[in-house]
C-alpha positions as CSV (number, residue, x, y, z in Angstrom):
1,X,-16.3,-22.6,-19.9
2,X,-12.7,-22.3,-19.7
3,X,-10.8,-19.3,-18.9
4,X,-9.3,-17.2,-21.1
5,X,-5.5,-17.5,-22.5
6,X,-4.8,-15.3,-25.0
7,X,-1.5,-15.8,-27.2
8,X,1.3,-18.1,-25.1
9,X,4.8,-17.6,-25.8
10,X,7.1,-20.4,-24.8
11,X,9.8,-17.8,-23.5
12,X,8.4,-16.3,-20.3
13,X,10.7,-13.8,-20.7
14,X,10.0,-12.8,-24.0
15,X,5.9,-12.7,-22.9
16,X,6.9,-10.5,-19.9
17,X,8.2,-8.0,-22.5
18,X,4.8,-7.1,-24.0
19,X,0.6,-7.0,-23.4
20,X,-1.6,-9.3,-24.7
21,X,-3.4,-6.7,-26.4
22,X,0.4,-6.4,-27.9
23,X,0.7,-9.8,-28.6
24,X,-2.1,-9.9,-30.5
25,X,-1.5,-7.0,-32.3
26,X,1.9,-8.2,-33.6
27,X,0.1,-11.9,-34.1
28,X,-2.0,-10.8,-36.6
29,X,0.4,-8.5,-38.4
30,X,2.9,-11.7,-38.5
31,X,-0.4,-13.9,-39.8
32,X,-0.9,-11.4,-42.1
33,X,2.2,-11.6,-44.3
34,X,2.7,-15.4,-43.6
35,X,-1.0,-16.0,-45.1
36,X,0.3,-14.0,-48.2
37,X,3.7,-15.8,-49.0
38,X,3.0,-19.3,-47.3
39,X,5.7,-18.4,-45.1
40,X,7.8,-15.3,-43.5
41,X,11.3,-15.0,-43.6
42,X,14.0,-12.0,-43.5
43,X,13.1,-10.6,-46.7
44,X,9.3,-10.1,-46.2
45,X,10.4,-7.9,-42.5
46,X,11.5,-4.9,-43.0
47,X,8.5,-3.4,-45.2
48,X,6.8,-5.0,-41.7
49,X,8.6,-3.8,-39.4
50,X,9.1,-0.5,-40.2
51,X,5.3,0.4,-39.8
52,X,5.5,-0.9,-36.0
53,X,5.1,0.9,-32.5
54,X,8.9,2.3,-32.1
55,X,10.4,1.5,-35.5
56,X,7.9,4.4,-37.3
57,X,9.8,7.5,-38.7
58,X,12.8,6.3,-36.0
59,X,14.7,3.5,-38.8
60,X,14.2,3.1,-42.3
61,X,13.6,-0.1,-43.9
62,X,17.4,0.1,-45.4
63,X,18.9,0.6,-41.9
64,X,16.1,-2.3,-40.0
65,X,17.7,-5.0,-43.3
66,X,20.5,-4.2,-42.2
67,X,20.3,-4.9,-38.0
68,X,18.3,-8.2,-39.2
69,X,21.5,-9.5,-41.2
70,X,23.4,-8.9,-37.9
71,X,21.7,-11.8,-36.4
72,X,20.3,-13.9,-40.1
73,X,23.2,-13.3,-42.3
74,X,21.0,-15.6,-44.7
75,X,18.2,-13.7,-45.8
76,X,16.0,-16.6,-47.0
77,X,15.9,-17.8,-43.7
78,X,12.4,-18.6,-42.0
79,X,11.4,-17.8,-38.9
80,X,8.7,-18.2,-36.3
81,X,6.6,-15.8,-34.2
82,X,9.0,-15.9,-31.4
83,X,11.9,-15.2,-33.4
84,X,9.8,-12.2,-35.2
85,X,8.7,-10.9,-31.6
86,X,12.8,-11.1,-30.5
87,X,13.9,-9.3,-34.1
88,X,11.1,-6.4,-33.1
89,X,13.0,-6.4,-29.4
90,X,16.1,-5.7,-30.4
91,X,15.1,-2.9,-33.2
92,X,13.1,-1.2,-30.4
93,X,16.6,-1.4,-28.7
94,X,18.2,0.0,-31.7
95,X,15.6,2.8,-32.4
96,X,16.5,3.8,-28.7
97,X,19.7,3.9,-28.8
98,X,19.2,6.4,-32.1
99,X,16.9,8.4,-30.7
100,X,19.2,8.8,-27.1
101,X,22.0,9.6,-29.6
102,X,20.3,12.7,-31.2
103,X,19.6,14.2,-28.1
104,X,23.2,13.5,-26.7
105,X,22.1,12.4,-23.5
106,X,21.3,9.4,-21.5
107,X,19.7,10.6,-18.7
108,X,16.5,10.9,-21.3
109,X,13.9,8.5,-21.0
110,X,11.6,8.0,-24.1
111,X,8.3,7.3,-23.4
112,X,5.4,6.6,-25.7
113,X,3.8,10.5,-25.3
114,X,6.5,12.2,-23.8
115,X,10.1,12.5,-23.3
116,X,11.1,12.7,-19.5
117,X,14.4,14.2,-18.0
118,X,15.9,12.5,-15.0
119,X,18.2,13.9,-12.6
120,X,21.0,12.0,-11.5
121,X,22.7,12.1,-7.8
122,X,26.1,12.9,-8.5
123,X,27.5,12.1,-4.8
124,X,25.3,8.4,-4.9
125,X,26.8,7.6,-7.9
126,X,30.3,8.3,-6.7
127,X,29.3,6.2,-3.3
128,X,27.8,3.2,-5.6
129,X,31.0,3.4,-8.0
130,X,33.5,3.6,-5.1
131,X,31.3,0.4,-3.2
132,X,31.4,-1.7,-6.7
133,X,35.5,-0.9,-6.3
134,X,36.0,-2.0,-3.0
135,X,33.8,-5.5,-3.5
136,X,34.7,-6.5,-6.8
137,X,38.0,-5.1,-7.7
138,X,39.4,-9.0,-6.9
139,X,36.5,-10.9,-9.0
140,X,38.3,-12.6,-11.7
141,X,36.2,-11.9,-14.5
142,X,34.8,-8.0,-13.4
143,X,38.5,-6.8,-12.6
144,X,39.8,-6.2,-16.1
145,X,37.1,-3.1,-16.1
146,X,38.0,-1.9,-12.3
147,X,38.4,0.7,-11.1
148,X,35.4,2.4,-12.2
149,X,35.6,6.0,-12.8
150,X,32.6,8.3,-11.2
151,X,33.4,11.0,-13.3
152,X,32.0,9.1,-16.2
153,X,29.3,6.8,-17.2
154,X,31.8,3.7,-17.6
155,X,29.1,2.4,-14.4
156,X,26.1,2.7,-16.7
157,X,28.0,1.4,-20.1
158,X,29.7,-1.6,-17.8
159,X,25.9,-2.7,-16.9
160,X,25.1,-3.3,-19.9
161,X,25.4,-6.6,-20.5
162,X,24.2,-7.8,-16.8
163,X,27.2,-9.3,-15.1
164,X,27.7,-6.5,-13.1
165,X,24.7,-6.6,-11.7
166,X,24.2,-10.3,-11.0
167,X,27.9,-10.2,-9.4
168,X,26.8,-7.7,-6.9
169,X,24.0,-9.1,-5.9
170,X,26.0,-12.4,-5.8
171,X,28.6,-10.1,-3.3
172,X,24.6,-8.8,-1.0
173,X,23.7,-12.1,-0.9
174,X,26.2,-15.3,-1.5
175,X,24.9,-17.5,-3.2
176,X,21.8,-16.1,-4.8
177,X,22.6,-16.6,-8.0
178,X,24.6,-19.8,-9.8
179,X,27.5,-17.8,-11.6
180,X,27.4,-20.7,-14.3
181,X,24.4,-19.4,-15.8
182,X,25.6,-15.8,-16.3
183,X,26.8,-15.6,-20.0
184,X,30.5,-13.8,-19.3
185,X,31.7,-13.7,-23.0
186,X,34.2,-11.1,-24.1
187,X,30.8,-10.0,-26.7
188,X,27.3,-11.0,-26.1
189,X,24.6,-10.9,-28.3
190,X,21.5,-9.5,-27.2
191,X,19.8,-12.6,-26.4
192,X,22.5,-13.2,-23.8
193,X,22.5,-9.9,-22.7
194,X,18.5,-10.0,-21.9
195,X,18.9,-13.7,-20.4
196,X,22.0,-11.6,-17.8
197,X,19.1,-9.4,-16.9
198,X,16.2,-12.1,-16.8
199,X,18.5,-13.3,-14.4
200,X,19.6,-10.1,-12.6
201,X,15.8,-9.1,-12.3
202,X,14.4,-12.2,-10.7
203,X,17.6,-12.6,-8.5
204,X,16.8,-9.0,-7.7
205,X,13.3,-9.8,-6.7
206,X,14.0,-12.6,-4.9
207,X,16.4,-10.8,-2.1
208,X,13.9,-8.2,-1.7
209,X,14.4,-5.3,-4.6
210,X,11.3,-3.3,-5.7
211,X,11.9,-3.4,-9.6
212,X,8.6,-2.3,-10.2
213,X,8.7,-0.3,-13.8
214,X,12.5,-1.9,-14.5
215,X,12.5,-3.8,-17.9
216,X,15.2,-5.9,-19.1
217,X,15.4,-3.6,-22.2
218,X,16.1,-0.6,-19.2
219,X,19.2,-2.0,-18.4
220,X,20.1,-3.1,-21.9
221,X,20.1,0.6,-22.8
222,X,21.9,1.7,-19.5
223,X,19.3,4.3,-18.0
224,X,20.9,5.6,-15.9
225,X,18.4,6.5,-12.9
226,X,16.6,3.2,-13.4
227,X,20.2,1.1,-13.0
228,X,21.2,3.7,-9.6
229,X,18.3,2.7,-8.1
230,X,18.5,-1.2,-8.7
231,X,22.1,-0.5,-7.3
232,X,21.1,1.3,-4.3
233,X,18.7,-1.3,-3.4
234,X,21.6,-3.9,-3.7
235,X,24.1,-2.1,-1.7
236,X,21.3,-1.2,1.2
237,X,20.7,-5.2,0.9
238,X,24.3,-5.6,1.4
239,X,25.0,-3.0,4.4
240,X,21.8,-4.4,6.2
241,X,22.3,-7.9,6.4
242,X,23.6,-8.7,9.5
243,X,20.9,-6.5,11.3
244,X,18.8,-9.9,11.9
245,X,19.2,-12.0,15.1
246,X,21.0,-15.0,13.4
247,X,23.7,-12.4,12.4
248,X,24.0,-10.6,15.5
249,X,22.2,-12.2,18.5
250,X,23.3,-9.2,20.7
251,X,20.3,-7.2,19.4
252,X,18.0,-8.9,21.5
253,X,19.4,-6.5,24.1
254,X,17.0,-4.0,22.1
255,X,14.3,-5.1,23.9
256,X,13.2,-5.6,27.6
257,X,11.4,-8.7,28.0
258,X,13.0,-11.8,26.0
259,X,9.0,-12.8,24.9
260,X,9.4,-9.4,22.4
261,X,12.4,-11.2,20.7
262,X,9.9,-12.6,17.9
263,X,8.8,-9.0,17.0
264,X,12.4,-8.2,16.5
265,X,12.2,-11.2,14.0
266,X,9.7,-9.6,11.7
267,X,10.9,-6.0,12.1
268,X,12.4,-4.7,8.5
269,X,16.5,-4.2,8.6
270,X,15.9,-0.6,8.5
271,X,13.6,-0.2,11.1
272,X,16.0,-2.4,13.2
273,X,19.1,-0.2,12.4
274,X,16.7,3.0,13.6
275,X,15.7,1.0,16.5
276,X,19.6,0.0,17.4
277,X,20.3,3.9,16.8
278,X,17.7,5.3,19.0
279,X,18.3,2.5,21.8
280,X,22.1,4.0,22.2
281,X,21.0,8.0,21.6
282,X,18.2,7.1,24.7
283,X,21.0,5.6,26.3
284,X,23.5,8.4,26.1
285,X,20.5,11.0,27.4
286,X,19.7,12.4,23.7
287,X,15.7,13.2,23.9
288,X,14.8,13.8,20.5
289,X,13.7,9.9,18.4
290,X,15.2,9.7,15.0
291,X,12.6,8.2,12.5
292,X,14.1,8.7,9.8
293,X,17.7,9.2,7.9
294,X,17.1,12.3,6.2
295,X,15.3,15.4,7.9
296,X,15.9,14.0,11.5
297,X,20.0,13.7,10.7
298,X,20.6,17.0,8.9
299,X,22.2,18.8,11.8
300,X,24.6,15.8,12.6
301,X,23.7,16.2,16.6
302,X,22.7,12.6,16.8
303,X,25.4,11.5,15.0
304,X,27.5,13.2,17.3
305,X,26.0,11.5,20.8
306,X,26.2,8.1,18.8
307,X,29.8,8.1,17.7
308,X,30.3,9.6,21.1
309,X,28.2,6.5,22.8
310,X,30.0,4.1,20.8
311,X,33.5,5.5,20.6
312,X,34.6,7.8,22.9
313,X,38.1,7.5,22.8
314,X,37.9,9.0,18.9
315,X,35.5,11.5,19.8
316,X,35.1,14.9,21.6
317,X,32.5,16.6,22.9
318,X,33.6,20.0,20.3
319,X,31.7,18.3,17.8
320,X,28.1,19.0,19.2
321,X,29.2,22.6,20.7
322,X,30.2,24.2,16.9
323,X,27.2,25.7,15.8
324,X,27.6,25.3,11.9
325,X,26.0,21.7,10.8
326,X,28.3,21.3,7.7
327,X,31.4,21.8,10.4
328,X,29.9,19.3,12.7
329,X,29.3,17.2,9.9
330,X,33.1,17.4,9.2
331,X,33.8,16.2,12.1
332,X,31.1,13.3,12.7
333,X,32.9,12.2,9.5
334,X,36.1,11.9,10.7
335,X,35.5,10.4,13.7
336,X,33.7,7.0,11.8
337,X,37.1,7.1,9.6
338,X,38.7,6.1,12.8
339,X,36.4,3.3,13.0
340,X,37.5,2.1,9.5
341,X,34.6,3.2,8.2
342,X,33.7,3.7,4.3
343,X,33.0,7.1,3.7
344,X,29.5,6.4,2.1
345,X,29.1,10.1,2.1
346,X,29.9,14.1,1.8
347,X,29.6,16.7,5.0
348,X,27.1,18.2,2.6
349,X,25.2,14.8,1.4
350,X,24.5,15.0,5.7
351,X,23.0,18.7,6.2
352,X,20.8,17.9,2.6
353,X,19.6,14.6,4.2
354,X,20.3,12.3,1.7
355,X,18.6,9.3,3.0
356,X,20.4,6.5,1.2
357,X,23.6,7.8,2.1
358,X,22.7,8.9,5.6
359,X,21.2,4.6,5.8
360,X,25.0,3.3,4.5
361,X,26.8,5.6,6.8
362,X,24.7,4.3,9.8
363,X,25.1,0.7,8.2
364,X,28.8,0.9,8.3
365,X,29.1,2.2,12.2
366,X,26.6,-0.7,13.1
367,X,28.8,-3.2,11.7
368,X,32.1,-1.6,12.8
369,X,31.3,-0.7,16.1
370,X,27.4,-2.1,17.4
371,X,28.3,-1.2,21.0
372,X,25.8,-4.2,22.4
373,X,26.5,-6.2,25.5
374,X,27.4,-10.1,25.1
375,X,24.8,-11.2,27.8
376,X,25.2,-15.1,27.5
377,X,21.5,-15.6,28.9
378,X,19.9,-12.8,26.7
379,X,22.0,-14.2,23.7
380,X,21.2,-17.8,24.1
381,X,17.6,-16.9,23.8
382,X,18.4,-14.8,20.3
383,X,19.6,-18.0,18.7
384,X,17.2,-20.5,19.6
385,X,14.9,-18.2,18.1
386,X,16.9,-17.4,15.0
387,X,18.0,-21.2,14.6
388,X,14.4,-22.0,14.9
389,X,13.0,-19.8,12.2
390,X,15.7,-18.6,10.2
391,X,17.9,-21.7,9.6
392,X,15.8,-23.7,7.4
393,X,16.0,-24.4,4.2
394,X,13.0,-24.8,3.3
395,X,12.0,-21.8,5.0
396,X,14.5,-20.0,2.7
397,X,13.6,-21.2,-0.4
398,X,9.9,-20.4,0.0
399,X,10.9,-17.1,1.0
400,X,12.9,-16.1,-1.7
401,X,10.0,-17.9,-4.0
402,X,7.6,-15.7,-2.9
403,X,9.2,-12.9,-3.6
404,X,10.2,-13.9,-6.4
405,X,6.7,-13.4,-7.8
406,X,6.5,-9.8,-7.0
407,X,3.9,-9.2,-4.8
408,X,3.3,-5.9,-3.1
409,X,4.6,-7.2,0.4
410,X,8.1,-8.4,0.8
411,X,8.8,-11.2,3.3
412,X,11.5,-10.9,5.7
413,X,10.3,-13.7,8.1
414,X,8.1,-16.3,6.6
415,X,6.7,-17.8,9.6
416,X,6.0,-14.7,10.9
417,X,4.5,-12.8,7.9
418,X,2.5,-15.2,6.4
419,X,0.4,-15.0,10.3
420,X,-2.3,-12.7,9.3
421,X,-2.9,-14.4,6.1
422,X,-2.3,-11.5,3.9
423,X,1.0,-12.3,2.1
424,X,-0.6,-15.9,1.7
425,X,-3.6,-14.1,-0.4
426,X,-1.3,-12.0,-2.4
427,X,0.7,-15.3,-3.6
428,X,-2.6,-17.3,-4.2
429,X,-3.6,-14.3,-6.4
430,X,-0.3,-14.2,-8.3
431,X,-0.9,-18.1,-8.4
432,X,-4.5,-18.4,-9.3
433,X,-5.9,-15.0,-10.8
434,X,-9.3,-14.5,-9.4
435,X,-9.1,-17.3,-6.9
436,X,-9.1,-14.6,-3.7
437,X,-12.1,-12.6,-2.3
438,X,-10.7,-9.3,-1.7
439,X,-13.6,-8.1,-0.2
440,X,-13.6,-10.8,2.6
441,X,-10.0,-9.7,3.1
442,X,-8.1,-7.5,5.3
443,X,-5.1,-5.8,5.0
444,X,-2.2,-5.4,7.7
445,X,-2.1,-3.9,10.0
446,X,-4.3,-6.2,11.7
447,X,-5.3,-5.8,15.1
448,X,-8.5,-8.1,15.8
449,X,-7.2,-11.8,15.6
450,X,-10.3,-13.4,14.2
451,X,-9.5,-10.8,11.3
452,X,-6.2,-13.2,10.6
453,X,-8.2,-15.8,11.1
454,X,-11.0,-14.9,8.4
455,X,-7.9,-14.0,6.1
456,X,-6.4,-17.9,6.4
457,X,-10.2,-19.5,6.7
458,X,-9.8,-18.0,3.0
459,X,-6.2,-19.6,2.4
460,X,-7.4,-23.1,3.0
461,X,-10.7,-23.0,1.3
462,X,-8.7,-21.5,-2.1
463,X,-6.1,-24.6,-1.3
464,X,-9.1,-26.9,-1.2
465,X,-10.4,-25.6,-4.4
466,X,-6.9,-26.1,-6.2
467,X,-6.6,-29.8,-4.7
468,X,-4.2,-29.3,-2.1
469,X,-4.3,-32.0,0.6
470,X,-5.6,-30.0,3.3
471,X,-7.2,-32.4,6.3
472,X,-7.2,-31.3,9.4
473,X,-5.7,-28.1,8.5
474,X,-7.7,-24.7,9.7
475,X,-7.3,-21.3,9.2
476,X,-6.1,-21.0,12.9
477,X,-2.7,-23.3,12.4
478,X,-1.4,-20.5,10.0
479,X,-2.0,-17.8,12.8
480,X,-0.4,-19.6,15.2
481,X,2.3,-20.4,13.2
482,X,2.2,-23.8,13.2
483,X,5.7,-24.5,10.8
484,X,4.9,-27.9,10.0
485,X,1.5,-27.0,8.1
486,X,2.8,-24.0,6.8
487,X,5.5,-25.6,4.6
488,X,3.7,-28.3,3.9
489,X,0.6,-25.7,2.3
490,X,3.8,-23.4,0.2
491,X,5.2,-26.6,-0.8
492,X,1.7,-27.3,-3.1
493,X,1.2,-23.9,-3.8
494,X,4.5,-23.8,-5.0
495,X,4.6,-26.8,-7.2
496,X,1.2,-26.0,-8.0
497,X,2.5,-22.8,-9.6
498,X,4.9,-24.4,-11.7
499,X,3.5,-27.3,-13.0
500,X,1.1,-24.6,-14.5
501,X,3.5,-22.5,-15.8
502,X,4.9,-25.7,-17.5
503,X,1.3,-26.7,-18.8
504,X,1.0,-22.7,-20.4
505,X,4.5,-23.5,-22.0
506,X,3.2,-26.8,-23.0
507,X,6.9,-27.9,-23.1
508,X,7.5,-31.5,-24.3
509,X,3.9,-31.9,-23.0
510,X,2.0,-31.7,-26.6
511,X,-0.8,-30.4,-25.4
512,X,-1.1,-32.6,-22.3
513,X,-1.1,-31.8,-19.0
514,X,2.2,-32.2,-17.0
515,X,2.4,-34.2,-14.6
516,X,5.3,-34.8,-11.5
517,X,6.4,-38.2,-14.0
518,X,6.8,-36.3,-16.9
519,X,9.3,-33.5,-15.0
520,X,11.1,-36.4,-13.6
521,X,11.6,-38.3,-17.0
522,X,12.5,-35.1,-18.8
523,X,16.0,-34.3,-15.9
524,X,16.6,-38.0,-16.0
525,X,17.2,-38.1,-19.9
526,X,19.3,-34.6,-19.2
527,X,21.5,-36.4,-17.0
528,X,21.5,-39.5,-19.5
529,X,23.0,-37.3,-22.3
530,X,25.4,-35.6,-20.0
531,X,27.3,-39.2,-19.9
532,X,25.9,-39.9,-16.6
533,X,24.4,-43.5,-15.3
534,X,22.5,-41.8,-11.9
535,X,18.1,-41.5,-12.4
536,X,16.0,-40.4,-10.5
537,X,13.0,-42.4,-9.8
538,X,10.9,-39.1,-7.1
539,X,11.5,-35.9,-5.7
């Protein structure tokens, strides 16, 4: 018996927007009025539309004719299902935008049963406008709009149509996103706008954002404590990224024993700037452990013995004998601006402990002043490991795949997450629904190897069961890491994951199923049309 599908929409976008149960809702209405004209065109919506989810007692059926001849200036016009599910889109997006007006304010987020109020951090948004400043005030397109003003919400309204956000995530990490495929017209329409945030959400993903409960329509409306957050993950992105050992070999001086260098691989970049902190505070004779950048920073004491530690000829030791933390705050401040370093934050954003602040302050000393030794033997040791994992590209591109699909664990290291199995399960399970055992599985933390080994026994039997070409291969070779195997069993997954999203789009296919010949003809009559002679006979 085969599985069920429910209704396909060629756009994954536009079915990532609603449930099934939606989808078939909104089918059958749209059935409904084709069965009793033959056909449904521009006319026939708004008496439609205006009894949907949204639409109800927000527009009238005068006002929805209206925002349909914005997009079909010819009313006779038929359209599809897709084009009636995009129409319903962007009057949700107009009803919105209506009912944010009448309450003049757009820190209100309209729910289905209730109407929530967000608070908004007036010092983050000044940090994240003042960042967005600094690292795009030369981009040719975004400069015409910079400066920003924090005293407004040009941020929110600027973020609108995407490009902000895709060019700062371009600005975290180079190269993430292609800049020719972000629409950069003077006025977008919204189809554009959503593609900038398709785009900008899946880019987002894929460096290792949580966007979790962040729509496309949320950043088409500018909310504005859904678009801080995204931000502040980009900008902690940013500030972290050379805490990794192909960046900065010199933190393998964190540890003792050069064997502990690969468990400085799969450490998280904020538990690696914590680490780096507490390494020099230990140094320096400071006995308290900071575990955290809010609570454990307030009184600015370890900020003190770092800056102290690290730069002693801007410091003085007056700055841990006052007794008022906002003074010593003060001061710990003003010490880093010798450094050159970005004032991130307030004396007061210190003594309330506010973490993401308190993370790009500590970001900023790192990079400008790490105080690590240049051991040649220690650092020699740093990059064979880095090169060794971090440099492929392969490695690369299945990493930012997998997060891509939005699992609940973000890879850092590939090679050395996907050890225990788990993260491996997760992807199968985004790849084949139903496919893993849960109750055969374990979750990290592991510590009882043949527990990893049970959870990749169960990675290669689902591989087996999806066709992979899996001889030879055991559970055991993922545990130990074994690279060679491990690419070669995310390299089927991966292009087993795609050739089925192309079969659910049924795109060119007509029904069939598509095969590795039909993707290959399909890009080699692309480049045909483009004027070009080159083809492409395999991958």
């Amino acid at each position: 018996m085969s599985g069920y599908v429910g209704v396909l929409v060629s756009d994954p976008w536009l079915q990532s927007q609603f449930t099934q149960v939606e989808l078939r809702g909104l089918k059958t209405k749209f059935l409904s009025s084709k069965k009793e004209s033959g056909h449904v065109d521009i006319t026939n919506l708004p008496p439609l539309m205006a009894k949907l989810k949204g639409l109800t007692n927000v527009l009238t059926e005068e006002e929805i004719s209206e925002i349909l001849a914005e997009s079909y200036p010819d009313t006779s016009q038929e359209i599809d299902f897709e084009a009636f599910l995009r129409a319903y889109l962007n009057l949700q997006a107009r009803a919105a935008a209506k009912l944010g007006d009448s309450k003049h304010s757009s820190s209100f987020l309209k729910a289905t049963t209730t109407t929530l109020l967000h608070t908004i951090n007036d010092s983050e948004k000044a940090s994240y406008v003042a960042h967005i400043n600094s690292y795009l005030g030369e981009d040719p397109f975004m400069k015409k709009y910079l400066p920003l003003d924090p005293a407004t919400n040009d941020l929110f309204n600027l973020a609108k149509d995407g490009v902000l956000l895709c060019k700062l995530i371009n600005v975290a990490v180079p190269g993430t996103i292609d800049e020719r495929a972000i629409n950069t017209k003077q006025v977008l329409n919204p189809w554009e706008r959503n593609e900038n945030h398709t785009l900008c959400l899946n880019s987002a993903k894929a460096i290792g954002c949580t966007v979790v409960n962040i729509g496309t329509q949320d950043l088409v409306e500018g909310r504005p404590h859904l678009l801080l957050g995204l931000i502040s993950q980009i900008i902690k992105i940013q500030l972290l990224a050379d805490l990794n050992l192909k960046k900065t070999p010199q933190l393998v001086e964190l540890v003792d024993d050069s064997r502990d260098v690969e468990e400085l691989l799969s450490l998280p970049p904020e538990k690696m700037l914590l680490k780096w902190m507490n390494f020099h505070l230990k140094k320096a004779g400071y006995e308290k452990t900071v575990t955290n950048f809010s609570s454990d920073v307030k009184d600015g004491e370890a900020y003190a013995v770092l800056l102290n530690t690290l730069a002693p000829e801007h410091c003085t030791t007056a700055t841990l004998d006052t007794k008022d933390p906002t003074e010593r705050a003060k001061m710990v401040l003003e010490q880093a601006e010798k450094l050159d370093c970005k004032r991130y934050l307030s004396p007061k954003d210190i003594v309330e402990g506010s973490a993401n602040l308190n993370l790009a302050f500590v970001a900023q000393v790192f990079q400008h002043r790490n105080g690590l030794s240049v051991d040649s033997k220690k650092i020699s040791v740093a990059e064979k490991v880095a090169d060794d994992v971090l440099v492929s590209r392969e490695e690369r591109a299945f990493r930012l795949w997998i997060n891509s699909l939005g699992i609940a664990t973000y890879v850092n290291n590939l090679f050395e997450d996907v050890k225990n199995g788990w993260v491996l399960l997760e992807v199968l399970d985004k790849v084949s629904p139903g496919s893993v055992n849960w109750k055969h599985a374990s979750k990290p933390p592991i510590k009882m190897p043949f527990r990893k080994v049970e959870n990749c026994n169960q990675v290669i039997k689902i591989g087996k069961q999806l066709n992979f070409s899996l001889v030879n291969v055991a559970g055991n070779d993922i545990v130990q890491g074994n690279k060679k195997l491990i690419l070669a069993f995310l390299w089927q997954l991966m292009r087993s994951n795609i050739l089925q999203l192309l079969k659910n789009l049924r795109f060119r296919s007509q029904g069939k199923e598509m095969t590795d010949a039909d993707i290959l003809n399909w890009a080699n009559n692309k480049v045909k049309k483009s004027g070009r002679n080159f083809s492409n006979g395999e991958f």
